[in-house]
C-alpha positions in Angstrom: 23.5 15.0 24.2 21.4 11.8 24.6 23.2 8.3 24.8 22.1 5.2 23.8 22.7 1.6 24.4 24.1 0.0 21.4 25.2 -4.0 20.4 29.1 -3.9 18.9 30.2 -5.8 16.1 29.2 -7.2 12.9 26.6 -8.8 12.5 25.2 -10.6 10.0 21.3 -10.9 8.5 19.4 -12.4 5.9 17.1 -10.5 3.5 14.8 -13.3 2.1 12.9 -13.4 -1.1 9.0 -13.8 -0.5 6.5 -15.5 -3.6 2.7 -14.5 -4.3 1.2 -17.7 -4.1 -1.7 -15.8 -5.6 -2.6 -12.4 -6.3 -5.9 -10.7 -7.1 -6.8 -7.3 -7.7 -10.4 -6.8 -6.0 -10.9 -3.1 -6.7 -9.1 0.7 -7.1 -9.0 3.5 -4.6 -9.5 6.5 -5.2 -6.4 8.1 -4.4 -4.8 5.4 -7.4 -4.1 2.1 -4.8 -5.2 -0.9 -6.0 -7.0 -3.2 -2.9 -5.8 -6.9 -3.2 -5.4 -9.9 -1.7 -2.7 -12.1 -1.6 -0.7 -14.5 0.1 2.7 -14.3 0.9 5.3 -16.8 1.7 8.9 -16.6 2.5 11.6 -18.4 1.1 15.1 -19.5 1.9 16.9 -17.7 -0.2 17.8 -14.3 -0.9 20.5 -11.4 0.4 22.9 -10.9 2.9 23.2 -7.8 4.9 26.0 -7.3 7.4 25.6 -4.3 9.4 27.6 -2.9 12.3 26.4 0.0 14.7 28.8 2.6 15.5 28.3 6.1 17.2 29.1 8.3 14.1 25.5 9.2 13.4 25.9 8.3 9.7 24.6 6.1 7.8 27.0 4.2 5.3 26.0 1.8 2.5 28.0 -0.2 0.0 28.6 -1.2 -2.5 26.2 1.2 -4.5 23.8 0.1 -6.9 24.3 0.3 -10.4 21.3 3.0 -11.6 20.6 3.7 -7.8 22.0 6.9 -5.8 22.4 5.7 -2.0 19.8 8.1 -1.4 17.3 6.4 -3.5 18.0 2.9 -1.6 15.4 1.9 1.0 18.1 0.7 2.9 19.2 4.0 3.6 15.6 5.5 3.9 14.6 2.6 6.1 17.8 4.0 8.8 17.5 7.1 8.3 13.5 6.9 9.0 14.6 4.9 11.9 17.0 7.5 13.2 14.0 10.2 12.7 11.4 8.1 14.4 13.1 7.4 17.6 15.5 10.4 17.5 18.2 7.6 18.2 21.9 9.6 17.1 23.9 6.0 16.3 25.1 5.2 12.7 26.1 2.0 11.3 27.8 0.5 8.4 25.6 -1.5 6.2 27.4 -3.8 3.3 24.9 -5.6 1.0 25.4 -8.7 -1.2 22.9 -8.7 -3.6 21.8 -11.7 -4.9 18.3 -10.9 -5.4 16.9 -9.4 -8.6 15.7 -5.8 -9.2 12.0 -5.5 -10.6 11.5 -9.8 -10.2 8.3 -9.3 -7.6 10.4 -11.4 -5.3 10.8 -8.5 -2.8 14.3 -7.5 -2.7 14.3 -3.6 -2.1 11.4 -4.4 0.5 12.9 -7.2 2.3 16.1 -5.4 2.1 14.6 -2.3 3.8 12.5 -4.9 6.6 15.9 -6.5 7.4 17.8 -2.8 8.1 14.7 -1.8 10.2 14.9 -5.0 12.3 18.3 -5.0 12.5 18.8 -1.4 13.6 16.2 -1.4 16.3 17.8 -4.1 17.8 21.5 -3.6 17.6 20.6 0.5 18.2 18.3 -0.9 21.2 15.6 1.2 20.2 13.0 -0.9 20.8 10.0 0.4 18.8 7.4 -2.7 18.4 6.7 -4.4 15.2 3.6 -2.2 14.8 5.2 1.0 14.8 8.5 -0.9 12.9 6.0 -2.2 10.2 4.2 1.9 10.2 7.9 2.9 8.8 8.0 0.4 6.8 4.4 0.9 4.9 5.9 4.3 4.2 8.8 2.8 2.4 6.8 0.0 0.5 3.3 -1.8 0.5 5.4 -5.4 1.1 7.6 -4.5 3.6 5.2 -4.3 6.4 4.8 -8.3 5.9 8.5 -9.0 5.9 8.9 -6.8 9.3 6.6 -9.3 10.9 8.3 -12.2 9.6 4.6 -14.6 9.2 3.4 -15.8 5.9 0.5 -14.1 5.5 -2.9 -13.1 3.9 -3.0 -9.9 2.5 -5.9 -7.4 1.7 -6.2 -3.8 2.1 -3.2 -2.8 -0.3 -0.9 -5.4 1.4 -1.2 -3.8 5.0 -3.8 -5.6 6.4 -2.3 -9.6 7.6 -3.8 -12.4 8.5 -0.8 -14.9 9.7 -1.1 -18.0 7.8 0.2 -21.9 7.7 1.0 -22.7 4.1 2.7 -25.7 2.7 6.2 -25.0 2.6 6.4 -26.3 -0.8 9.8 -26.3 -2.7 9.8 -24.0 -5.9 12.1 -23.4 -8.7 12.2 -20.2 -9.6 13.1 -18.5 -12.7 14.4 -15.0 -13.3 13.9 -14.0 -17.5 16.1 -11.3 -18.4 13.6 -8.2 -17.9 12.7 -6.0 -15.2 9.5 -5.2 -14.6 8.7 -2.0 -12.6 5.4 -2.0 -10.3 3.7 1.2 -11.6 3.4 -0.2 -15.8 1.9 -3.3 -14.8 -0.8 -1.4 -12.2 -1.6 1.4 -14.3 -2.4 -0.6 -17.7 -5.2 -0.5 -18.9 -6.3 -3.6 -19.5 -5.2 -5.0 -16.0 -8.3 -7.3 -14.0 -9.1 -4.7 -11.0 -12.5 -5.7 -10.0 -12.1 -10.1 -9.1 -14.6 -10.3 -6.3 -13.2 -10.6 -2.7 -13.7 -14.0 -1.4 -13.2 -15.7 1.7 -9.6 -17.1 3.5 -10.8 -19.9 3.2 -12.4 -20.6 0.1 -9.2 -19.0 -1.6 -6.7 -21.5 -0.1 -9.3 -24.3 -1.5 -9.5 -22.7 -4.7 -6.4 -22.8 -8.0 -3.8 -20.1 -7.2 -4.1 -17.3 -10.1 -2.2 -14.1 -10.6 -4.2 -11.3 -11.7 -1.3 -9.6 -13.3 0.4 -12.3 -14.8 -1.8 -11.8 -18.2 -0.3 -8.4 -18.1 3.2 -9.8 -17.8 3.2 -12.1 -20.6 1.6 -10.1 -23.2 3.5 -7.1 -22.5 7.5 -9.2 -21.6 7.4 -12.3 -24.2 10.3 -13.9 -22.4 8.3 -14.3 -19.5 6.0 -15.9 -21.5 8.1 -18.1 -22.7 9.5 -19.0 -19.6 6.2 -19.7 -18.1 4.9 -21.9 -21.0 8.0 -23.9 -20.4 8.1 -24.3 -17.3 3.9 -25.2 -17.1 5.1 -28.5 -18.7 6.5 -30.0 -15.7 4.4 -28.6 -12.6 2.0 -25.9 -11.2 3.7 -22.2 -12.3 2.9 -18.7 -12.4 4.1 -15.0 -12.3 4.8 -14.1 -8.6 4.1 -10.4 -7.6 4.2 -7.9 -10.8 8.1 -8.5 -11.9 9.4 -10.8 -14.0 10.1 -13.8 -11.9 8.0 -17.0 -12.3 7.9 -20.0 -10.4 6.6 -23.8 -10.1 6.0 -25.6 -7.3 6.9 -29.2 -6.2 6.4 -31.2 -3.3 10.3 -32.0 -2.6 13.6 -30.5 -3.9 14.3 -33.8 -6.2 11.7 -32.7 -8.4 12.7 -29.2 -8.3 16.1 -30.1 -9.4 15.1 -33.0 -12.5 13.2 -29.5 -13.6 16.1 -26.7 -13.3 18.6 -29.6 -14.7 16.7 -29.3 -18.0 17.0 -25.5 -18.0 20.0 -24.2 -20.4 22.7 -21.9 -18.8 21.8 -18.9 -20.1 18.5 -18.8 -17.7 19.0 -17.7 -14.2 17.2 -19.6 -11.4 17.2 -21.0 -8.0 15.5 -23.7 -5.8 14.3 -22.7 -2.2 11.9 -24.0 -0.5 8.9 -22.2 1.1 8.8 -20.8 4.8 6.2 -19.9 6.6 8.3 -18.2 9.6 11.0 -15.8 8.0 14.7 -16.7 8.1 15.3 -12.6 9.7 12.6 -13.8 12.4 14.7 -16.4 13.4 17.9 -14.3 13.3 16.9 -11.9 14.9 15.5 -14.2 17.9 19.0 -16.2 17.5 20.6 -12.9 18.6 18.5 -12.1 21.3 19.3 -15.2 23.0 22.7 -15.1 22.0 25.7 -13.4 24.5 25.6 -9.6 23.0 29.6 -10.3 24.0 29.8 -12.9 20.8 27.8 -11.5 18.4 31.1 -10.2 16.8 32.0 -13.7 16.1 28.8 -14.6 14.6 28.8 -16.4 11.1 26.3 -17.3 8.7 22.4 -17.0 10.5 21.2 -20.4 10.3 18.4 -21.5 8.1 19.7 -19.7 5.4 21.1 -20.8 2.8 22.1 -20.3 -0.9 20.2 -23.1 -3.4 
């Protein structure tokens, strides 16, 4: 039997949440994709994921999500693609604390799946590139190829096709109403925009941020709505993605907090700011450079933090 190198001990990695900063639908394939382009941006802020490699060959998650078989998870389809691609026999525990929502177009099941890829190649040494990491990762999701790479970027094609970019890292407050929203009902509506003409990098980044399915959103999920009408009182705000998450944008985190102070209790929401290079990037390099012999004792990554 093969052997393979392998890093010991628990390690620990972050799973950010990403924004649309704008989103339009430019046309429909025929196979059902819709062609887009968008801009992502990462923020700082989002799930933990502490995984440690061991020889078993299997692939443990917990704690299992409510409504989701372990099999289901694209943490566990992002290994166990892993183990496929590179016929690499390891195993690992993996132990998730979610934070993120399910169905709030902030990317938690893809970033969730990115970080397990990343994290696996390295601490199973496989070394497979970020090209053939971010093929696996198409397979499991349109938006995880972007958090394998770990750039904000500009997205066409239907998400696959990145251009790195240097946004403002604005700070955003960003607000969760109690609904999730699942991909497939906001695509396939009827009434959904699907032909705003392509334009230009450049032009777009010059050019009001819009989110072709956040007309969708509010007309089908009136909490949204309401959430966005109340929050377009203070500052610049829209739907990110197709879930139900909505944000507004300010130029420091005092503003962001007057805003979220106003909120009531009963809404859930956070304050992060925006990051152009991704927080599992910088683990990931953190732990390259690190003594393999001390990654045991490794804490929280840095640049990551809960708001």
């Amino acid at each position: 039997m093969d052997t393979y190198p392998m890093i010991f001990g628990k390690t620990v990695w972050p799973s950010p949440a990403k924004l649309n900063l704008f989103l339009y639908i430019t046309g429909r394939r025929a196979n059902g994709y819709h062609e887009l382009q968008t801009l992502f941006q990462f923020l700082d802020y989002g799930d933990d994921i502490t995984i440690t490699a061991n020889e078993s060959g299997k692939i443990v998650l917990t704690p299992e999500l409510q409504g989701v078989k372990t099999q289901d998870n694209l943490i566990w389809k992002a290994a166990i693609a892993l183990q496929q691609k590179t016929g690499c026999s390891l195993g690992a525990d993996i132990e998730l604390n979610k934070i993120l929502p399910m169905g709030g177009g902030i990317g938690g099941g893809s970033s969730n799946a990115a970080t397990v890829l990343v994290a696996l190649n390295y601490l199973w040494q496989t070394n497979l590139s970020d090209d053939e990491l971010a093929e696996i990762g198409l397979a499991l999701g349109a938006d995880v190829p972007v958090f394998i790479r770990g750039f904000a970027a500009f997205a066409e094609g239907v998400g696959e096709e990145l251009t790195p970019v240097e946004a403002e890292e604005k700070w955003y407050l960003v607000v969760r109403p109690n609904v999730s929203i699942a991909t497939k009902d906001i695509f396939c509506h009827p009434q959904l925009t699907r032909n705003t003409p392509k334009r230009a990098l450049l032009t777009l980044l010059d050019t009001q941020y819009e989110n072709d399915c956040e007309k969708i959103v509010r007309m089908l999920y009136p909490e949204v709505d309401k959430q966005l009408s109340w929050l377009l009182q203070y500052a610049p705000s829209r739907l990110t993605g197709t879930g139900s998450c909505v944000f507004a944008e300010f130029s420091n985190e005092n503003e962001a907090k007057s805003v979220l102070s106003q909120l009531p209790d009963t809404v859930s929401a956070f304050i992060a700011q925006g990051r152009n290079v991704s927080p599992l990037k910088e683990t990931l390099a953190a732990y390259q450079t690190a003594n393999p012999n001390l990654i045991k004792n490794w804490t929280q990554p840095r640049g990551f933090h809960r708001a």
